[in-house]
C-alpha positions as CSV (number, residue, x, y, z in Angstrom):
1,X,71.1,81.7,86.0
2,X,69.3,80.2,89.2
3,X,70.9,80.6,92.4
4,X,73.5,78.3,93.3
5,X,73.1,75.7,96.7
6,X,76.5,74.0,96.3
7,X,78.7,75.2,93.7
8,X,80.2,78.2,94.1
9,X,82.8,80.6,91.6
10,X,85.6,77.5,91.6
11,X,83.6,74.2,92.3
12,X,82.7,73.5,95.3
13,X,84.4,74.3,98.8
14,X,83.7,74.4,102.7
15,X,85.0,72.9,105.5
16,X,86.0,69.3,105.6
17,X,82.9,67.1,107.5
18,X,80.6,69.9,107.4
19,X,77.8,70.9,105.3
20,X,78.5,70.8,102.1
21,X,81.6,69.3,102.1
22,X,80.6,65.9,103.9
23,X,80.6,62.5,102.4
24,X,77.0,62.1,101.8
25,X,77.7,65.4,99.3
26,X,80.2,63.7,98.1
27,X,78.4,60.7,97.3
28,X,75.3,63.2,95.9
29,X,77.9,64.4,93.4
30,X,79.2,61.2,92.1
31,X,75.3,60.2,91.3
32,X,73.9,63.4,89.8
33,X,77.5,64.1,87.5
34,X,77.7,60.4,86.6
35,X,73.7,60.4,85.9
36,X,74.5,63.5,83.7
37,X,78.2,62.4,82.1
38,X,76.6,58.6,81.3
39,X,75.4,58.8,78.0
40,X,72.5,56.3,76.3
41,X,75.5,54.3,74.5
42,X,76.2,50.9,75.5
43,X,80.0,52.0,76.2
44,X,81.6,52.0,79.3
45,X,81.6,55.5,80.8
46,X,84.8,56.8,82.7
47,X,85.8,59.7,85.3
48,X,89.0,60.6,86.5
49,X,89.3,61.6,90.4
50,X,92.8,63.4,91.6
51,X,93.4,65.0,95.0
52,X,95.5,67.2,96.6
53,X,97.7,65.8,100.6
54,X,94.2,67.2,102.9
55,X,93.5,64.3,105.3
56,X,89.6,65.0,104.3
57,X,90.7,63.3,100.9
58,X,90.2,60.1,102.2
59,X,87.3,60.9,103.6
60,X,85.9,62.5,100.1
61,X,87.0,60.7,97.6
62,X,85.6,57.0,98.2
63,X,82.1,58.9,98.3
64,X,82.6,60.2,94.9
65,X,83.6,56.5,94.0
66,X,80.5,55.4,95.1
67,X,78.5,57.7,93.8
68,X,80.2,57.6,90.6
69,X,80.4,53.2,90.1
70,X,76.9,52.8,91.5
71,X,75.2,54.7,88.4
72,X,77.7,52.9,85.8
73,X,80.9,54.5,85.2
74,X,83.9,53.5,85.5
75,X,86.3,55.4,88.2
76,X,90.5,56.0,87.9
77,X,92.0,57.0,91.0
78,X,95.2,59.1,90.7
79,X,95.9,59.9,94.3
80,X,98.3,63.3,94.9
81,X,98.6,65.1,91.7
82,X,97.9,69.0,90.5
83,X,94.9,70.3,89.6
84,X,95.9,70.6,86.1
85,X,97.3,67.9,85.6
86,X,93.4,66.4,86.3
87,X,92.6,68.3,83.7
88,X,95.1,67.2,81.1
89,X,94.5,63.6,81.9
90,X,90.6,63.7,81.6
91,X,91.3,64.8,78.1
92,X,94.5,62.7,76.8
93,X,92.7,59.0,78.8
94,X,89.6,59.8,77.1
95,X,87.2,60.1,80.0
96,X,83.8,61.6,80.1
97,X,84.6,63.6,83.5
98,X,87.6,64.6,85.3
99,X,87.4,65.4,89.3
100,X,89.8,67.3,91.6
101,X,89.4,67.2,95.4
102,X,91.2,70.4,96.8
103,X,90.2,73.3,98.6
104,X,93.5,74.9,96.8
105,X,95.4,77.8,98.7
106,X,92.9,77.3,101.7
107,X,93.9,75.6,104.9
108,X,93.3,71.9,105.6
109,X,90.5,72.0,107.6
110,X,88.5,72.8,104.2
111,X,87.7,71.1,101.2
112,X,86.2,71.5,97.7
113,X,85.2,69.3,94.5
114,X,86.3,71.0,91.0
115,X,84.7,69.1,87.9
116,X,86.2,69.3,84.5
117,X,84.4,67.9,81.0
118,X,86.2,65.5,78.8
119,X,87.5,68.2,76.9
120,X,89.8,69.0,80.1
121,X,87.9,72.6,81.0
122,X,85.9,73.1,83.7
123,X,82.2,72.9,83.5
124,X,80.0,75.5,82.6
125,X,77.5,76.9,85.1
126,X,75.0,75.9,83.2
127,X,76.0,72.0,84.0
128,X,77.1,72.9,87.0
129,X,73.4,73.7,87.8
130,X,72.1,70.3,85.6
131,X,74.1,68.8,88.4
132,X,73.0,70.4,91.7
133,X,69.3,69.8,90.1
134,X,70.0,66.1,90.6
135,X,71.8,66.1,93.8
136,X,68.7,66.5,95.3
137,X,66.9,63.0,94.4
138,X,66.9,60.0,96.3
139,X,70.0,58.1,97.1
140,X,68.4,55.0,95.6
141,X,66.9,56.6,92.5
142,X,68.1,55.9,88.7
143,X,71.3,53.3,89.9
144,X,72.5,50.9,87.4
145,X,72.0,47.6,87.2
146,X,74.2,45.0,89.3
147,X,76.3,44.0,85.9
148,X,76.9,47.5,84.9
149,X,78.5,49.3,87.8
150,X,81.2,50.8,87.6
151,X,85.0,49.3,88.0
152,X,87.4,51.2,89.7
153,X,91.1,51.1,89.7
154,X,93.7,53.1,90.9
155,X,96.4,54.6,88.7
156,X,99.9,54.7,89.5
157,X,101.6,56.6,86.9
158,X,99.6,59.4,86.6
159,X,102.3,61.9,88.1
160,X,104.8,60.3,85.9
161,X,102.3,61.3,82.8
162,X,102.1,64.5,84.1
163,X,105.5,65.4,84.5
164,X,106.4,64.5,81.2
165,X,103.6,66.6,79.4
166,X,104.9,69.5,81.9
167,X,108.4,68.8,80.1
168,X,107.3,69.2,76.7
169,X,106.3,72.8,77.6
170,X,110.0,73.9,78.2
171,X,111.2,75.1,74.7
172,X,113.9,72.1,73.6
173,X,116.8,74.7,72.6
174,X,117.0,75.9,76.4
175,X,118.4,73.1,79.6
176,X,117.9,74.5,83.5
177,X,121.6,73.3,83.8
178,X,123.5,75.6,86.4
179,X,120.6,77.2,87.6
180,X,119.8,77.0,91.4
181,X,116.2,76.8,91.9
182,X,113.8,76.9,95.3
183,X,110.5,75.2,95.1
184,X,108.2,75.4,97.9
185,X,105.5,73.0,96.8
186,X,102.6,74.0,99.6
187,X,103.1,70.5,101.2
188,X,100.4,70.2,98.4
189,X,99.1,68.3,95.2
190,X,102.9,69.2,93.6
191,X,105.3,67.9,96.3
192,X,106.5,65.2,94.4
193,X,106.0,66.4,90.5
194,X,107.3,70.2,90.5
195,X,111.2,69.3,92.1
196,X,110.8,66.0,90.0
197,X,110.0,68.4,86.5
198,X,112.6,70.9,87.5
199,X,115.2,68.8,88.2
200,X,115.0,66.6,85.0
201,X,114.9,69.6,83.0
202,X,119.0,70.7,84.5
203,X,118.1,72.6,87.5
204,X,119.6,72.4,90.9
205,X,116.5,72.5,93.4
206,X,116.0,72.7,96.6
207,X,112.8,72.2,97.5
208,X,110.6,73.1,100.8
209,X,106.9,71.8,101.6
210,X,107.8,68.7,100.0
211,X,106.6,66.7,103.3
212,X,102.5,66.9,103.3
213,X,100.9,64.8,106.3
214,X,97.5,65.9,105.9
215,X,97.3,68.6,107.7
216,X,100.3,71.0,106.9
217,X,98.9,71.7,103.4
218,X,99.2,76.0,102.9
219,X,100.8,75.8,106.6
220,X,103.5,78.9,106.9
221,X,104.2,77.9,103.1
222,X,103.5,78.0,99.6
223,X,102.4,81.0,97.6
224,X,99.9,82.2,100.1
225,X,103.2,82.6,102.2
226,X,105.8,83.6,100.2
227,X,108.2,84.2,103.1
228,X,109.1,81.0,103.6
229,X,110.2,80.9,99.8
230,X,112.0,84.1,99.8
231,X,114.2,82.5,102.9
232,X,114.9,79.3,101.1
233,X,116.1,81.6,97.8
234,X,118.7,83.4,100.6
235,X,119.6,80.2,102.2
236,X,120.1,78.2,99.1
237,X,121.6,81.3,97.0
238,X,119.5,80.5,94.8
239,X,118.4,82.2,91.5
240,X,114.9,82.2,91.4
241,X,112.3,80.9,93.4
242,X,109.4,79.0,92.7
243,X,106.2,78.7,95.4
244,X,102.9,76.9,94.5
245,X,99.6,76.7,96.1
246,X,97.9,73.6,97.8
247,X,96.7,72.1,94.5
248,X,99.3,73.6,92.5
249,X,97.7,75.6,89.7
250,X,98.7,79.1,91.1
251,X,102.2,80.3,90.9
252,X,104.5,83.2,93.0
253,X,107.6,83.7,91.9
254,X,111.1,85.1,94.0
255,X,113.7,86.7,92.8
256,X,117.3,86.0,93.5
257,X,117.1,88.6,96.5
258,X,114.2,87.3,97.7
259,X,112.0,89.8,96.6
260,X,108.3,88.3,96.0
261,X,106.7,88.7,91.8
262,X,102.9,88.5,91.8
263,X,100.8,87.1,88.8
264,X,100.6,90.4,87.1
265,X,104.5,91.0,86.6
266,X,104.5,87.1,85.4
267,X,101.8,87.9,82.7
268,X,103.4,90.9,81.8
269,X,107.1,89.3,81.6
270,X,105.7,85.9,79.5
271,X,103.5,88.2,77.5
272,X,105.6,90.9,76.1
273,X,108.4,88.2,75.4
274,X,105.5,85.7,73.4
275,X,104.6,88.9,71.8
276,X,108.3,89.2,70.9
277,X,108.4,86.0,69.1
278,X,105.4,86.2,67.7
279,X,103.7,83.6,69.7
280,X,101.0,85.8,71.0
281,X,97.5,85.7,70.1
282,X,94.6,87.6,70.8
283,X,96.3,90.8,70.4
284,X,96.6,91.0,74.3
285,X,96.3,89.4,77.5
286,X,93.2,88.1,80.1
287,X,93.2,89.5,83.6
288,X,90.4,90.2,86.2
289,X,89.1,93.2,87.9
290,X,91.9,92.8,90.3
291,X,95.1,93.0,88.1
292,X,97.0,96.9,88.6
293,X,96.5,99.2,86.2
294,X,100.2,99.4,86.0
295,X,99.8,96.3,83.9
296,X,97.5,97.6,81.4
297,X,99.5,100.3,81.0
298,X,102.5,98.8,80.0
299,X,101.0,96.1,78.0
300,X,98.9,99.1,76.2
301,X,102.2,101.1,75.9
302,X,103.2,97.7,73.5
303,X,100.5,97.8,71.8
304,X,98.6,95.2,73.2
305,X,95.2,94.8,75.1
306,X,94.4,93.8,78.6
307,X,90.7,92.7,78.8
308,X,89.2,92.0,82.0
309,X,86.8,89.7,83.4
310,X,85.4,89.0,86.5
311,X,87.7,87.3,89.2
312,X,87.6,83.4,88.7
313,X,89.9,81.7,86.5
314,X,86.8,80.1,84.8
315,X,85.7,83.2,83.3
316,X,89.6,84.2,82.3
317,X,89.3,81.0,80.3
318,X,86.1,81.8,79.1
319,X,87.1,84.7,77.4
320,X,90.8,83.9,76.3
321,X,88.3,81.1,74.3
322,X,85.7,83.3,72.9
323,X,88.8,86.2,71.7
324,X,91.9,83.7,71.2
325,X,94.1,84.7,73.6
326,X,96.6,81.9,74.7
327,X,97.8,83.7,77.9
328,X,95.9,85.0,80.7
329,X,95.7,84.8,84.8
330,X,95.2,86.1,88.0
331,X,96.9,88.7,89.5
332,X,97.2,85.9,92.9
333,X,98.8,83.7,90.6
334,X,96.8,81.8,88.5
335,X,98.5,82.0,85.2
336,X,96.9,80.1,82.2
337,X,99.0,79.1,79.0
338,X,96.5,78.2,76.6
339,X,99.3,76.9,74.4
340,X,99.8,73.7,77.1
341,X,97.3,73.7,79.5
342,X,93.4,74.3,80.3
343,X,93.5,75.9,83.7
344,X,95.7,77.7,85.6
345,X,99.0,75.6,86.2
346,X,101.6,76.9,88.4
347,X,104.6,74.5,86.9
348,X,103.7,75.1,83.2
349,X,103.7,78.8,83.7
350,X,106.9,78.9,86.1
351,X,108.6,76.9,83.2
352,X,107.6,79.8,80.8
353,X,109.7,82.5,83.4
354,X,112.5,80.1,83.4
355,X,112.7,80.2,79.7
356,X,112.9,83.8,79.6
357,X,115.2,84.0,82.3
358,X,117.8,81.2,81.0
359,X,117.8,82.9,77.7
360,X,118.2,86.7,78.8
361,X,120.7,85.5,80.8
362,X,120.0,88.4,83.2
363,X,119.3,88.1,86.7
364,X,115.3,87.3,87.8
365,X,115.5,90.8,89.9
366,X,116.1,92.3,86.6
367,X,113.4,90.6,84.7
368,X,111.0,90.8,87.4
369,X,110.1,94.4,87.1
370,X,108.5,94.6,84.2
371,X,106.0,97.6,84.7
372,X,105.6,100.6,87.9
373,X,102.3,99.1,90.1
374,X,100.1,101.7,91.1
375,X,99.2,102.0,94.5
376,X,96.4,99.7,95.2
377,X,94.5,99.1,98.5
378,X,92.3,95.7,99.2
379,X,90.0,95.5,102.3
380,X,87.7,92.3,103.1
381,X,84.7,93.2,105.1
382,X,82.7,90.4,106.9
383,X,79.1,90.7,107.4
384,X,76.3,88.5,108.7
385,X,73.1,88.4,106.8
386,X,71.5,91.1,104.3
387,X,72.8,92.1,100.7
388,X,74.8,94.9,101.9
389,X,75.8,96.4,98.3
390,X,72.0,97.0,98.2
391,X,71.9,99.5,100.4
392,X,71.8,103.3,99.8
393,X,74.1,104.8,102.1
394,X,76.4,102.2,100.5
395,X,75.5,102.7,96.8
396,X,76.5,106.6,97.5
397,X,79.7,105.9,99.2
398,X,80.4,104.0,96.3
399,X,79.1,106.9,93.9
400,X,81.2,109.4,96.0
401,X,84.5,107.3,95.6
402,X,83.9,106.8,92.3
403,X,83.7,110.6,91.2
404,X,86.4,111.6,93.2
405,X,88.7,108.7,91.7
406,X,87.3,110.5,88.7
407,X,90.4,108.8,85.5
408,X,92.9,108.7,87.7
409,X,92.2,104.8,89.4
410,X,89.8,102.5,89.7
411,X,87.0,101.2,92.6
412,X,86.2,97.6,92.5
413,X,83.3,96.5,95.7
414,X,82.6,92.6,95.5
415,X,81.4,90.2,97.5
416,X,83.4,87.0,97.5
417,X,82.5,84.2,95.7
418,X,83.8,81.7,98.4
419,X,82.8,83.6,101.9
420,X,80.5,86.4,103.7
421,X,82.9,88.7,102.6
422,X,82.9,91.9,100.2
423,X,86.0,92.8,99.0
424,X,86.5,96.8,98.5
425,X,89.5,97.5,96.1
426,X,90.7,101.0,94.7
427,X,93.8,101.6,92.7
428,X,95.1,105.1,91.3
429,X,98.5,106.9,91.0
430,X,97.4,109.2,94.3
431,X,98.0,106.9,97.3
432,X,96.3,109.3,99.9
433,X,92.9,109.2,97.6
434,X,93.4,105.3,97.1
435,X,93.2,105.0,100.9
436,X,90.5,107.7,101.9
437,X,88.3,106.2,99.4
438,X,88.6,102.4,100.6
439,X,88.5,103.7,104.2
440,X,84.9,105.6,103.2
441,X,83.4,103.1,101.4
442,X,84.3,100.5,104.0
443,X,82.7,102.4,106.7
444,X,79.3,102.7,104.5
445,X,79.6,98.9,104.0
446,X,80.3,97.7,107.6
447,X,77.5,100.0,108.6
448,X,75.1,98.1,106.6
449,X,76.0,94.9,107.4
């Protein structure tokens, strides 16, 4: 695989008006993915564009327009709608390319461009790099003619659509009716489609983040802050809580104390209950490097499997396809039901929890704790230039940890896919090793870089 300029592990993404995320990238990607996506037939050719509430969406999405009606293909605007629900739409209107414009659970000042093929997944690196190969060529090079450009058109049902396939995930013998339900939507792509799915389905909701204004996306709210969710549960009494991310295809959950669920408990609670009905396939469940052991412990203890894959919900898919898995995710919250959806979808996969919860009857704090997590410690690490994991000092460090972790935990040492960062994460049931061994290991690596 070549190196990448633009794309990086989940589309695009940098900050809004600044290289790469500027209009004139914008309007590079529209040409080279419509060059690629238009086909020698004489049909018309069609993309899809959603966005999330980011004030840079106006700026970036009439460049993709652009780029994408001046080489032939006809362009559907959906304006504010989730991530997956891009996805579904590419594949049930029949277009050759879907687009998202989010920078997800980032702030506002950034930006990012996801593509998905007219199947509804996202694109492969491989295209990914077909693509970046042609964003490099001339603005005026390969345009179609002035009777074949694009039309474009905005649609305004698309939320409606979206909502209703949401609805058809929730199993029919079960209604939300007398259950109190907090949804804090991000101020994000879901403000209007999550309390709208919810409460059509029974629930009483009370949502929060519902009022976006371009710039309070991810502000003090939504799953990368699940405070302000835990505070609406308590003030609301409600039952369980609900928080999604910016574009809505992540998911945390609260309890009816208030008390925040990460991803892996979710997996682990839809899991073993699919695997109870026989609905599970595969034989297991996806995760990444970064889900607790705890998890594949318990799932292991059922006698199912939790492969791993590298952190990205593109290569969680990748895999759940290749081995038949219908559930997999992200310890953060990306939790993808195969079942419904083709990317991670917060809604969809807080409408499986509520399913299990409505027919347990028990209460969400009960339900919740579904395995022991072992300790695990995460430290980011900036550096400035260099390949730091090449060096030696830090290639001991990492040997050292590794030996003296020796079956009892894990090391993980990354570097991000979306910043100068490398992540150092151990995990193991001796907290006092997890932390001398992150604490090392970061040394070596700030030293280096």
């Amino acid at each position: 695989m070549g190196d990448r300029k633009y794309f990086g592990t989940d589309g695009m993404r940098g900050r809004a008006n600044t290289y790469p995320m500027t209009a004139e990238v914008a309007l590079r990607v529209g040409l080279a993915a419509g060059k690629l996506f238009r086909t020698s037939d004489d049909r018309r050719h069609l993309v899809v564009i959603g966005k999330d509430t980011r004030l840079s969406g106006y700026m970036i999405e009439p460049a993709l327009v652009a780029g994408f009606a001046s080489v032939g293909m006809d362009v559907r605007t959906f304006g504010p709608v989730p991530t997956p629900g891009v996805a579904m739409l590419t594949r049930s209107m029949r277009a050759d390319l879907g687009v998202m414009i989010s920078a997800s659970h980032n702030d506002y000042a950034d930006n990012g461009i996801k593509l998905f093929g007219p199947d509804g997944y996202k694109l492969s690196d491989e295209i990914e790099l077909k693509i970046e190969a042609l964003m490099d060529a001339g603005l005026d090079q390969d345009l179609a003619p002035s009777n074949k450009l694009g039309r474009v058109k905005r649609i305004d049902d698309a939320q409606a659509r979206y909502i209703e396939i949401a609805k058809q995930a929730f199993p029919k013998r079960l209604s939300l009716q007398g259950l109190r339900i907090a949804v804090d939507c991000a101020n994000g792509a879901g403000y209007k489609v999550a309390p709208t799915t919810l409460f059509e389905l029974g629930a009483e909701v009370f949502p929060v983040g519902v009022e976006p204004n371009g710039i309070n996306i991810n502000a003090e709210c939504g799953s990368t802050h699940p405070a302000t969710l835990s505070e609406a549960v308590k003030r609301y009494r409600a039952d369980i809580g609900i928080a999604l991310d910016g574009d809505a295809d992540r998911l945390i959950i609260c309890d009816e104390k208030g008390q925040v669920v990460d991803g892996d408990q979710i997996m682990a609670l839809v899991g073993l209950d699919w695997a109870k009905r026989g609905l599970l396939t595969g034989g297991g469940v996806v995760a990444t490097v970064m889900s607790n052991l705890g998890l594949e412990r318990r799932l292991k203890s059922e006698g199912l499997s939790l492969e791993r894959t590298k952190v990205g919900d593109r290569y969680v898919m990748a895999r759940m396809r290749e081995g038949g898995f219908n559930i997999g995710g992200e310890q953060s919250g990306h939790i993808i039901l195969r079942d419904h959806a083709t990317t991670g979808d917060g809604l969809m996969a807080a409408l499986q929890v509520l399913a299990v919860l409505v027919e347990s009857g028990k209460p969400m704090s009960e339900l919740a704790h579904q395995f022991d997590a072992v300790p695990q410690l995460l430290e980011n690490i900036r550096f400035n230039a260099g390949k730091p994991l090449e060096n030696d000092a830090v290639k001991a460090a990492i040997a050292e940890a590794e030996a003296a972790l020796n079956g009892s935990g894990r090391l993980l040492v990354r570097p991000s896919g979306t910043e100068k960062l490398i992540r150092v994460m151990a995990e193991g049931d001796d907290e006092g090793l997890v932390r001398r061994v992150v604490s090392d290991v970061s040394a070596a690596v700030r030293a280096a870089g």
